[in-house]
KEMI-404425 format. One record per residue: residue in one letter; x, z, y of N, C-alpha, C in turn. Coordinates in pm, whole numbers, always signed. Layout:
N
ATOM   resn      npx      npz      npy     capx     capz     capy      cpx      cpz      cpy
ATOM      A        X        Z        Y        X        Z        Y        X        Z        Y
...
//
This chain:
200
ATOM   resn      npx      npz      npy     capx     capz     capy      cpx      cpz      cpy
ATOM      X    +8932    +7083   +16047    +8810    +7020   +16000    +8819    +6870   +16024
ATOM      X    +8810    +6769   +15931    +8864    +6649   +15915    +8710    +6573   +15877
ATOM      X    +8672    +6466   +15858    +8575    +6360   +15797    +8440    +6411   +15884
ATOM      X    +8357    +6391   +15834    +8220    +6402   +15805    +8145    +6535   +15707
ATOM      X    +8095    +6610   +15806    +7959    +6703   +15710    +7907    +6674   +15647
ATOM      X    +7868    +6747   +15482    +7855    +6683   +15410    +7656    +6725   +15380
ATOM      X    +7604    +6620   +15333    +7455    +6644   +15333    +7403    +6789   +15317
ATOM      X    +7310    +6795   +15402    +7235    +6945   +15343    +7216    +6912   +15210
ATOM      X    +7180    +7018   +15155    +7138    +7026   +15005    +7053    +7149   +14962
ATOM      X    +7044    +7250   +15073    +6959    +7368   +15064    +6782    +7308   +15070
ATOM      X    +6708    +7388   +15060    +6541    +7342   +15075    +6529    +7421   +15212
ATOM      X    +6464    +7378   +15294    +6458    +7432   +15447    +6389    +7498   +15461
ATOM      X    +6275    +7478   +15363    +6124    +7506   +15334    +6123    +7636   +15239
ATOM      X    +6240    +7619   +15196    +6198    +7790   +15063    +6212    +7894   +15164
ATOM      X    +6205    +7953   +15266    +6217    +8060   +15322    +6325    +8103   +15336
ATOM      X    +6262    +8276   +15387    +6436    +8323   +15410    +6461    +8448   +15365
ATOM      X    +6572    +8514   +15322    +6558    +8616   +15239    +6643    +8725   +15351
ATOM      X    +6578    +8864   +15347    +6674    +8974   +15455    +6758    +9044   +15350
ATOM      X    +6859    +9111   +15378    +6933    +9189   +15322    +6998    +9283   +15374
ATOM      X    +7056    +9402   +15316    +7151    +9527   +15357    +7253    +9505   +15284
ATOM      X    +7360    +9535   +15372    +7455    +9578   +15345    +7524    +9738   +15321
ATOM      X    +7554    +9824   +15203    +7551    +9921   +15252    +7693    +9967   +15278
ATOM      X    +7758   +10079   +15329    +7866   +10067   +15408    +8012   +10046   +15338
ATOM      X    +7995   +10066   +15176    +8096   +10083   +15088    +8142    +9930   +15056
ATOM      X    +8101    +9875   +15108    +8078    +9698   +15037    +8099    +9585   +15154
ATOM      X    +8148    +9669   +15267    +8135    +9663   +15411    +8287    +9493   +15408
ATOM      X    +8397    +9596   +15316    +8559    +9535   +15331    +8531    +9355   +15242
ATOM      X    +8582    +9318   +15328    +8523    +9122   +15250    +8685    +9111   +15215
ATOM      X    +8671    +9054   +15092    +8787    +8995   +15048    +8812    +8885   +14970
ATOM      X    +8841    +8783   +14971    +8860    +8653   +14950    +8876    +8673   +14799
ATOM      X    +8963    +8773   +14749    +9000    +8829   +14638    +8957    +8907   +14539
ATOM      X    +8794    +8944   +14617    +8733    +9006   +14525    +8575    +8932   +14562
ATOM      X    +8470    +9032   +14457    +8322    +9014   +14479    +8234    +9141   +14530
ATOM      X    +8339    +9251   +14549    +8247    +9371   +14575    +8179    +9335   +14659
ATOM      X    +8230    +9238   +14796    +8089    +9200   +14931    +7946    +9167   +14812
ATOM      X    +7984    +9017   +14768    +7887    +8984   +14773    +7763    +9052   +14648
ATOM      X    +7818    +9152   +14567    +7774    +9248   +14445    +7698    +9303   +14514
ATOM      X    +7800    +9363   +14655    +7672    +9484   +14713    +7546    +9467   +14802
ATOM      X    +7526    +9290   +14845    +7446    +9272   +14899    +7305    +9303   +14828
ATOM      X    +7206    +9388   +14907    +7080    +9400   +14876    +6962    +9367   +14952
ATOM      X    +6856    +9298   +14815    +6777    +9205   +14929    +6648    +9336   +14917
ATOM      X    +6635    +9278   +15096    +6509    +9376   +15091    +6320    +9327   +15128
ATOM      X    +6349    +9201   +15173    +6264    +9119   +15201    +6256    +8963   +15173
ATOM      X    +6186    +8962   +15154    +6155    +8763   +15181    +6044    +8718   +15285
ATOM      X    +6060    +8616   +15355    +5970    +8572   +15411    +5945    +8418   +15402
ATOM      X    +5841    +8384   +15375    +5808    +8273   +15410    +5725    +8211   +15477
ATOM      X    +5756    +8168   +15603    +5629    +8132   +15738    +5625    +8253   +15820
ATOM      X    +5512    +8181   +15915    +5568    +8280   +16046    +5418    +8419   +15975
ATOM      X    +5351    +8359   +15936    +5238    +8481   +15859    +5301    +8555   +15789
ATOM      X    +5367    +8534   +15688    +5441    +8614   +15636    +5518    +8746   +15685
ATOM      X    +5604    +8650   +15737    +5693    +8754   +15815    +5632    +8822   +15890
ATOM      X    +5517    +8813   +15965    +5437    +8928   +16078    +5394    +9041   +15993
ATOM      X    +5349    +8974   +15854    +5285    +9090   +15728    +5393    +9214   +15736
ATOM      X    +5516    +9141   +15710    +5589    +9285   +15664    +5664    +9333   +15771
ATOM      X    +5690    +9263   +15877    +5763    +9319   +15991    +5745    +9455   +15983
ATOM      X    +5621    +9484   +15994    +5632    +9682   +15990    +5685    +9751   +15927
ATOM      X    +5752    +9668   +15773    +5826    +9735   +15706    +6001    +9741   +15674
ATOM      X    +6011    +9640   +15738    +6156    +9644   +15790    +6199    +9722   +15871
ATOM      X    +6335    +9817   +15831    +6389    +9910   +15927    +6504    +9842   +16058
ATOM      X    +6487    +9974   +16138    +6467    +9958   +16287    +6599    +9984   +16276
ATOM      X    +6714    +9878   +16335    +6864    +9895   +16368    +6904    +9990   +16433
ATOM      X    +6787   +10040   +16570    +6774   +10157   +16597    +6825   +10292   +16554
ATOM      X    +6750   +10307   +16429    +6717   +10423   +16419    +6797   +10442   +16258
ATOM      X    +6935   +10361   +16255    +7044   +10370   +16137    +7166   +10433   +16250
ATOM      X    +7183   +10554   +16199    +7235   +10661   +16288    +7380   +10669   +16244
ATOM      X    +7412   +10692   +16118    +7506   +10686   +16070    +7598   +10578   +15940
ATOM      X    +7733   +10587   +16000    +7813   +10471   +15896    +7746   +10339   +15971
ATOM      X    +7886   +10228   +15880    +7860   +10104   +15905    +7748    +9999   +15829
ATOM      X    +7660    +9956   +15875    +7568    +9878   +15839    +7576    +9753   +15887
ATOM      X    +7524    +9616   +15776    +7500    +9514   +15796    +7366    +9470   +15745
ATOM      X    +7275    +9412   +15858    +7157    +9377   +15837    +7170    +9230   +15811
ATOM      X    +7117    +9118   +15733    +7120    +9016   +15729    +7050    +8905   +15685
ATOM      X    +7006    +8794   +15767    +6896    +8725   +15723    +6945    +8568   +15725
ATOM      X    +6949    +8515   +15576    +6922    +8385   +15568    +6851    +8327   +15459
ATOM      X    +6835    +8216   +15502    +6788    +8097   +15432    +6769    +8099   +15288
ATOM      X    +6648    +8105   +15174    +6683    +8186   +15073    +6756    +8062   +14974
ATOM      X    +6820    +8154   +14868    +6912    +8070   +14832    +7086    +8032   +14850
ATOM      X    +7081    +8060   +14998    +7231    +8076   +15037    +7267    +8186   +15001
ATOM      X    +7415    +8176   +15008    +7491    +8320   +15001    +7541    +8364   +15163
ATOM      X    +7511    +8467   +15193    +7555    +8489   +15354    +7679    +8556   +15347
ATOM      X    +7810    +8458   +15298    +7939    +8448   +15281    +8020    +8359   +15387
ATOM      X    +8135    +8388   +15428    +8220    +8297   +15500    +8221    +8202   +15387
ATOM      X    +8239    +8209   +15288    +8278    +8078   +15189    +8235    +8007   +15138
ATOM      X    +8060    +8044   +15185    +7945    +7948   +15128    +7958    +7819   +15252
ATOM      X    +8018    +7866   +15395    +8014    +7747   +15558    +8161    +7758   +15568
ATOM      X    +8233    +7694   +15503    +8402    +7715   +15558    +8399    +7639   +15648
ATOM      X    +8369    +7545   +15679    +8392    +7436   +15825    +8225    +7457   +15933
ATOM      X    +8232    +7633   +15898    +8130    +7685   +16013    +8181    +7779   +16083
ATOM      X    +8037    +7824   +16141    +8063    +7949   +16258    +7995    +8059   +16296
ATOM      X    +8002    +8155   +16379    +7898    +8208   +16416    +7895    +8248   +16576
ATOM      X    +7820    +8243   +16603    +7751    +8276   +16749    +7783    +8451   +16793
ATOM      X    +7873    +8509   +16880    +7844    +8693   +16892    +7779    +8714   +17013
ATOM      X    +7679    +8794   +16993    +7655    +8915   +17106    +7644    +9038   +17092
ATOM      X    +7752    +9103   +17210    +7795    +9218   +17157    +7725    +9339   +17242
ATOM      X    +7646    +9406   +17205    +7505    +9504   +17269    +7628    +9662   +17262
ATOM      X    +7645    +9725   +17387    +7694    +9856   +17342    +7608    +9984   +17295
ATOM      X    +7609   +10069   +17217    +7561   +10164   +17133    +7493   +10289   +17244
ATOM      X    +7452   +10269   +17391    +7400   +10353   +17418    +7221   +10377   +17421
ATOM      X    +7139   +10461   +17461    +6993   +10441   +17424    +6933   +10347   +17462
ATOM      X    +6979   +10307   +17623    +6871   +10190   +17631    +6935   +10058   +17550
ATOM      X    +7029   +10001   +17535    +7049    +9905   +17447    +6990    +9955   +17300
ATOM      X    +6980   +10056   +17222    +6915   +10083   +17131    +6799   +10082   +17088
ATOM      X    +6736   +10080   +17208    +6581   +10014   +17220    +6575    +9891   +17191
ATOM      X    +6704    +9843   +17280    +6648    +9661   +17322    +6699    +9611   +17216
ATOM      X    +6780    +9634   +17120    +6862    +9596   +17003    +6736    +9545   +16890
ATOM      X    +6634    +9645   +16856    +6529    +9646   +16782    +6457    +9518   +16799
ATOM      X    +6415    +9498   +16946    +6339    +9350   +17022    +6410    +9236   +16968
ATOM      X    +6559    +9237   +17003    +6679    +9121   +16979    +6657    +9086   +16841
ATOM      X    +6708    +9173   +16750    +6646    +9104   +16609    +6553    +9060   +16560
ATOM      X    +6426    +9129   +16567    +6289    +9100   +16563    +6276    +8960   +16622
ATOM      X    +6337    +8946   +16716    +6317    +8796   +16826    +6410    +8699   +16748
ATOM      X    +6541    +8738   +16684    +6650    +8623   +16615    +6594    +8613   +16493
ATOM      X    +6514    +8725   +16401    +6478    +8695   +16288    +6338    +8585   +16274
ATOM      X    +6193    +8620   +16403    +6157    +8581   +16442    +6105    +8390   +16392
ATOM      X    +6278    +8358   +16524    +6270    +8240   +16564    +6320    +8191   +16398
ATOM      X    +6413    +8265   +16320    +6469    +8163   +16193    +6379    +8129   +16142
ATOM      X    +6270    +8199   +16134    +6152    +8217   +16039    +6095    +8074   +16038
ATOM      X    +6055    +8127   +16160    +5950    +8001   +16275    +6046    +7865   +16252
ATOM      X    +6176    +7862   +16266    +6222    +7729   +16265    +6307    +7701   +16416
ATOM      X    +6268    +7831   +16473    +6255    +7813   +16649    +6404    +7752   +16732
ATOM      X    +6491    +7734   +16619    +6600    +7711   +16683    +6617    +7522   +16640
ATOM      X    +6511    +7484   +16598    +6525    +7327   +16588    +6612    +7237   +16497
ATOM      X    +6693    +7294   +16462    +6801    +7244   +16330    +6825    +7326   +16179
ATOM      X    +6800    +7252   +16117    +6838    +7324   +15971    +7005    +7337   +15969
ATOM      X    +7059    +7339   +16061    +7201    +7352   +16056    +7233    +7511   +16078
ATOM      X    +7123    +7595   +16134    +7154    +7710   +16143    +7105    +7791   +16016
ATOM      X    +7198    +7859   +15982    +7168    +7907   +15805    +7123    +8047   +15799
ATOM      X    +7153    +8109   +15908    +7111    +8261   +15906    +7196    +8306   +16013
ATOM      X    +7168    +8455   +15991    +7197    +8577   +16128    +7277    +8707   +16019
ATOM      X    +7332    +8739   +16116    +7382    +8925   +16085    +7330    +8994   +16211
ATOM      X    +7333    +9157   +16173    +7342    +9288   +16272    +7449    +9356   +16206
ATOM      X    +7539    +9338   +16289    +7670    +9469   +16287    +7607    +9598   +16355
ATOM      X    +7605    +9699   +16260    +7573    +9838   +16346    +7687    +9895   +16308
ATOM      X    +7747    +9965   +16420    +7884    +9997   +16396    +7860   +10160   +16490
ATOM      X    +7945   +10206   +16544    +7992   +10342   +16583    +7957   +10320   +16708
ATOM      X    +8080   +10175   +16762    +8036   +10167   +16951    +7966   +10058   +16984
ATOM      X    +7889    +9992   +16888    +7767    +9918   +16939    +7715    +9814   +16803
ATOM      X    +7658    +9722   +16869    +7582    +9637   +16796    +7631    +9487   +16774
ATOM      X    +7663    +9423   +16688    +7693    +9264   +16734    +7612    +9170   +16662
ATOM      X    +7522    +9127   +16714    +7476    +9002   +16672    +7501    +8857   +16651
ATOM      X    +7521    +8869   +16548    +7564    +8706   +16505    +7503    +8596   +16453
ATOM      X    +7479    +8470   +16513    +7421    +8368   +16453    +7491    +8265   +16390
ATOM      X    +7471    +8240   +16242    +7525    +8160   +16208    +7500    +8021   +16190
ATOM      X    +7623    +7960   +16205    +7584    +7745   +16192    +7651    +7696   +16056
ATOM      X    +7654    +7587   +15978    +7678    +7544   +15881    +7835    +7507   +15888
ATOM      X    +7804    +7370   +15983    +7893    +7284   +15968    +7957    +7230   +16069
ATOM      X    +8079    +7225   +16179    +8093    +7245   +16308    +8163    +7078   +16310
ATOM      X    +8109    +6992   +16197    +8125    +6863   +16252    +8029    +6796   +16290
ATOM      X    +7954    +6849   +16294    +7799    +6787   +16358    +7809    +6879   +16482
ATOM      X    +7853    +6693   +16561    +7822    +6732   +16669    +7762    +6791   +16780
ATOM      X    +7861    +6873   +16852    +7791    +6991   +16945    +7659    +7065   +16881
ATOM      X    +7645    +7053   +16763    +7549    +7133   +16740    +7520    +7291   +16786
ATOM      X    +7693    +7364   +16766    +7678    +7483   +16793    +7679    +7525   +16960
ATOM      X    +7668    +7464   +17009    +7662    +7480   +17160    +7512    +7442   +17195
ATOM      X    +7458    +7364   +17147    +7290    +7391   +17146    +7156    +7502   +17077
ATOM      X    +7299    +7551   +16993    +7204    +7658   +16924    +7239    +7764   +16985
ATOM      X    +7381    +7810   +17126    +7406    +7897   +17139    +7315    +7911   +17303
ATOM      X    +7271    +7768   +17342    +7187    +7776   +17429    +7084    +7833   +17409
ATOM      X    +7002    +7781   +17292    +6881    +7855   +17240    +6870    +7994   +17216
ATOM      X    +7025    +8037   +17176    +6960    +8219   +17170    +6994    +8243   +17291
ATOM      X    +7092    +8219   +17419    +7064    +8271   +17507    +6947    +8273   +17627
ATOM      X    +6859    +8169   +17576    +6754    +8179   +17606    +6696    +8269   +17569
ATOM      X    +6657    +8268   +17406    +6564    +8348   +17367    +6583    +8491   +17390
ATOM      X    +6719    +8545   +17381    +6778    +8738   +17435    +6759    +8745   +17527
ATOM      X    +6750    +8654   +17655    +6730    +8639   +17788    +6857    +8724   +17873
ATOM      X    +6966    +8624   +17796    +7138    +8644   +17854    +7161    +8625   +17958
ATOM      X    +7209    +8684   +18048    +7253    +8650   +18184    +7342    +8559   +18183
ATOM      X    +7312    +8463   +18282    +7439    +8325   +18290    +7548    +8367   +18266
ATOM      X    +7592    +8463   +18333    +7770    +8499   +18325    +7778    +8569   +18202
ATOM      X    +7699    +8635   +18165    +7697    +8699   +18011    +7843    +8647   +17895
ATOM      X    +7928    +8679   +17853    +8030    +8654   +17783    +7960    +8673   +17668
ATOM      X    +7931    +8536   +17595    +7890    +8579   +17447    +8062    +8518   +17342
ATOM      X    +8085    +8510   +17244    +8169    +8475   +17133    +8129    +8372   +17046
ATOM      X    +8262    +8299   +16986    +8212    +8203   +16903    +8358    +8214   +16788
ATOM      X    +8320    +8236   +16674    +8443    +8236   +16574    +8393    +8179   +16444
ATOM      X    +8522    +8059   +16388    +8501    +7998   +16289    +8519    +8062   +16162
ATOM      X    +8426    +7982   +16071    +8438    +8101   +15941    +8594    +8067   +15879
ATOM      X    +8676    +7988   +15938    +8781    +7978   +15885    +8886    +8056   +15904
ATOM      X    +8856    +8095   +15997    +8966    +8215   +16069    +8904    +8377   +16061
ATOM      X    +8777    +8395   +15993    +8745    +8485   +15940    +8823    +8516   +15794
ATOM      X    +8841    +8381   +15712    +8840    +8369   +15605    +9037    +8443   +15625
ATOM      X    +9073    +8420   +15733    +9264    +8459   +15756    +9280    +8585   +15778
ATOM      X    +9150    +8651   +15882    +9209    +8784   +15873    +9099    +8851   +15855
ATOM      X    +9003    +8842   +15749    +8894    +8884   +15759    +8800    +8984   +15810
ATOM      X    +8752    +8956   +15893    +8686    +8977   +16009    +8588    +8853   +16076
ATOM      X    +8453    +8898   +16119    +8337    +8805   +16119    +8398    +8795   +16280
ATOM      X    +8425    +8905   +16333    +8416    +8895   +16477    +8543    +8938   +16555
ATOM      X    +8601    +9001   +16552    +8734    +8979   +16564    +8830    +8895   +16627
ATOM      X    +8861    +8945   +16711    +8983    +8788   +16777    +8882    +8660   +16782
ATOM      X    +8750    +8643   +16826    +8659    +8551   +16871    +8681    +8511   +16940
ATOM      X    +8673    +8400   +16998    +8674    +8338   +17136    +8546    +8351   +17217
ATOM      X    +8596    +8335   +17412    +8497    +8416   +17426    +8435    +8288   +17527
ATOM      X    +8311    +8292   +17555    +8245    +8173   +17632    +8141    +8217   +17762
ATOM      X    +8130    +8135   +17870    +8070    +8161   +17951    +8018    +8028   +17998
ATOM      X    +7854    +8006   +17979    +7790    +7889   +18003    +7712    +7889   +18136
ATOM      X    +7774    +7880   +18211    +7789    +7829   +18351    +7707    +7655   +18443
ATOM      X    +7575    +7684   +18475    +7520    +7532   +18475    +7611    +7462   +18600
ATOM      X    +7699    +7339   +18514    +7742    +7257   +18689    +7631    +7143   +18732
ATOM      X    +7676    +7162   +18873    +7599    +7081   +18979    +7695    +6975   +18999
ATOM      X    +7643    +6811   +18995    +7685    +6696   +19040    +7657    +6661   +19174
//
């Protein structure tokens, strides 16, 4: 990643659109469009009223029992593609698949979809979120635009570990969409981080 990020150009203000993924449409390939064909939108929101309206009708990550699913919420207008942010990233936390995390999984999104809504993470640099529901757990991912604006993604990764209420030592992940784009995979061979407060 070389120069300068280049201007937003999205509207910040048009809302944000949710989507499914369903499991056949799951394989991303640089080489094809079946991902982005099979994405289906199932909501829009715009404002934090909005989104409280239909929350009740959005399904519970919970309670998707079988096969691989991707839940996903951005910014409407974008495409929630590695190839729409090539000089981006995303944020992982990785929840394992037993009941009580299956509870708390439901809260976590509700709380990441939430804050996009609201704005709650302070920069239009963050473009949207995924839910990996997989077999042995859950991974939540937040995504950033553009990883030449500075330290941005290390302030937004503060903010969700605030908001999940991560334990300091907590190992969350950080992987560029560029190295998604090599072996495709969102999460995969991530690098892994531990934000640790030092004392002077």
């Amino acid at each position: 990643m070389v120069g300068d990020a280049p201007p937003i150009t999205y509207d910040v203000k048009a809302g944000w659109t949710l989507y499914w993924n369903p499991p056949m449409t799951l394989k991303h390939s640089t080489h094809n469009d079946v991902y982005v064909k099979g994405l289906k939108e199932l909501q829009s929101f715009k404002g934090i009223g909005d989104f409280w309206s239909k929350a009740s009708e959005i399904q519970k990550p919970s309670r998707v029992h079988h096969g691989a699913h991707n839940f996903m919420i951005f910014r409407k207008g974008l495409v929630p593609a590695w190839e729409s942010f090539p000089c981006g990233g995303c944020w992982i936390v990785n929840y394992p698949r037993t009941s009580q995390e299956a509870e708390k999984i439901d809260s976590c999104w509700e709380t990441v979809m939430f804050n996009l809504v609201a704005e709650g993470f302070g920069t239009p640099e963050v473009v949207g979120a995924s839910l990996q529901i997989r077999d042995r757990g859950y991974r939540l991912c937040l995504w950033n635009r553009d990883n030449r604006i500075k330290d941005v993604r290390f302030a937004i990764a503060d903010k969700l570990r605030m908001l999940l209420s991560l334990h300091p030592r907590m190992e969350i992940h950080y992987k560029y969409f560029a190295k998604c784009l090599q072996d495709g995979s969102t999460t995969a061979r991530a690098t892994p981080y531990q934000f640790i407060k030092v004392k002077f």
